[in-house]
C-alpha angles and dihedrals in degrees: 000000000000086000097051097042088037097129091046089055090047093054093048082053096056097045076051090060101045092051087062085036098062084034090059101039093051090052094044091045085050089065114039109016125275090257097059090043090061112046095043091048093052086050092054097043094051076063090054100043080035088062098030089048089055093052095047110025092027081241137110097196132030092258096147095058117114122248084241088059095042091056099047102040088046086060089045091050089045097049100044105029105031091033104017099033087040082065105039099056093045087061091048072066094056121023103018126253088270096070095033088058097050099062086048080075085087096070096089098051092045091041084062098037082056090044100050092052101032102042099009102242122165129272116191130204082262093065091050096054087042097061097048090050088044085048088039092056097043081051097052086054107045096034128089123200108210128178119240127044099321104066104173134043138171114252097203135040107290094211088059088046090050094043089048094049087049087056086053094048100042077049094047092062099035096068092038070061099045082051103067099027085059106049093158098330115132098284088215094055084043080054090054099044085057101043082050090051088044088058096058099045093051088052086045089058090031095059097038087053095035095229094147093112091059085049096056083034089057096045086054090046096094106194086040093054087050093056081056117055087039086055094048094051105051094036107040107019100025108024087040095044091048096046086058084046083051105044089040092049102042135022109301088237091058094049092047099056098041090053086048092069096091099114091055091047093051106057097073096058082039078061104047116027093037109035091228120160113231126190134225080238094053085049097057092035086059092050092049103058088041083059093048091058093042094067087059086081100043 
């Protein structure tokens, strides 16, 4: 059974990894600031795709990509890690990676929305569906109904909503872009192209704010540094390396959906570990969305 399903298993494994992976990053984040994490967990995870890189393509560095995939897939490392992933990580500070990754749950819809007007591909009936479930479940989350005169109210902080649709929609470009920087190039050197790019972006931002110091600060803060590599090597080397398992060993839509399940997957240890108080209507909310994604594939 585990051979034949071996890419859906693969799949669940990643959204298991990313699941540890957000966990990891906002506590981590917590700790020593979302700018610091960044940058320190991209530079650990071009170790991993480095090593990785020399067992498997007998090269440490991505030397055989083309300039035209070096130019596309920088802009996509700039776009979705030092834009997308910048805010990403600042709303894990304020409104918890639950809710953050919830409303990821929009870069589906807005990576097809970009595809379809950048490079023409196709939306069916179905995506569009889909978009409007994915929006209605991240709605019934973040939106409060009041009596009076006020009748609506957000239920979480509106700064942290905005940051993390920013990071959807910073992803949601990066990989239209990755997508035309890679054509059929290795999709682990293409990783490391954009997690490059994503460095020195960060060291870019880090030296025009001065923030050097957070960042030396951050490698001596021990349990912070811990959160850290575990997050690296379950996002960027593991989770990245079994979604391609996944997407190589079972149809691309099923993959996609099951990875997709994150925000589902997420609210136990948001139980448990965090004491968080989740409601019936944040449940739902959560499903729905994950639903919505998963038309795109139908």
């Amino acid at each position: 059974m585990f051979s034949i399903h071996f890419g859906e298993f693969a799949a669940l494994f990643t959204a298991f990894c990313w699941t540890i992976t957000a966990l990891a990053f906002e506590s981590a984040s917590n700790k020593v600031g979302s700018v610091a994490v960044n940058i320190i967990r991209l530079m650990l995870a071009i170790v991993f795709l480095s090593i990785f890189s020399l067992i498997t393509r007998n090269m440490l560095l991505p030397v055989d990509a083309t300039a035209h995939a070096w130019i596309w897939l920088s802009i996509s490392g700039l776009v979705g890690f030092v834009i997308g992933d910048l805010f990403l990580f600042k709303s894990f500070t304020i409104i918890g990676s639950r809710i953050s990754l919830l409303i990821m749950t929009m870069v589906p819809p807005i990576t097809a929305l970009l595809s379809w007007l950048i490079i023409g591909e196709t939306l069916t009936t179905y995506s569009f569906i889909g978009m409007a479930l994915t929006m209605g479940g991240i709605a019934l989350v973040i939106v409060n109904r009041k009596t009076g005169e006020k009748k609506f109210s957000i239920a979480h902080s509106l700064k942290g909503i905005l940051f993390a649709l920013v990071g959807a929609v910073g992803q949601a470009v990066g990989l239209v872009f990755s997508k035309v920087g890679m054509g059929s190039y290795n999709a682990f050197a293409a990783t490391q192209i954009r997690i490059i790019a994503g460095v020195v972006g960060f060291a870019i931002v880090i030296t025009v704010f001065k923030k050097w110091h957070n960042v030396v600060s951050a490698v001596k803060h021990i349990p912070a540094m811990k959160s850290i590599f575990v997050g690296s090597f379950f996002g960027p080397f593991l989770g990245v390396s079994f979604s391609l398992l996944a997407v190589q060993n079972t149809d691309a839509g099923i993959a996609s959906t099951i990875m997709a399940i994150v925000p589902i997957l997420i609210i136990p240890p948001a139980i448990i570990f965090q004491k968080q108080k989740v409601t019936l209507k944040e449940i739902i909310g959560a499903v729905i969305s994950v639903a919505g994604v998963a038309l795109f594939f139908i």
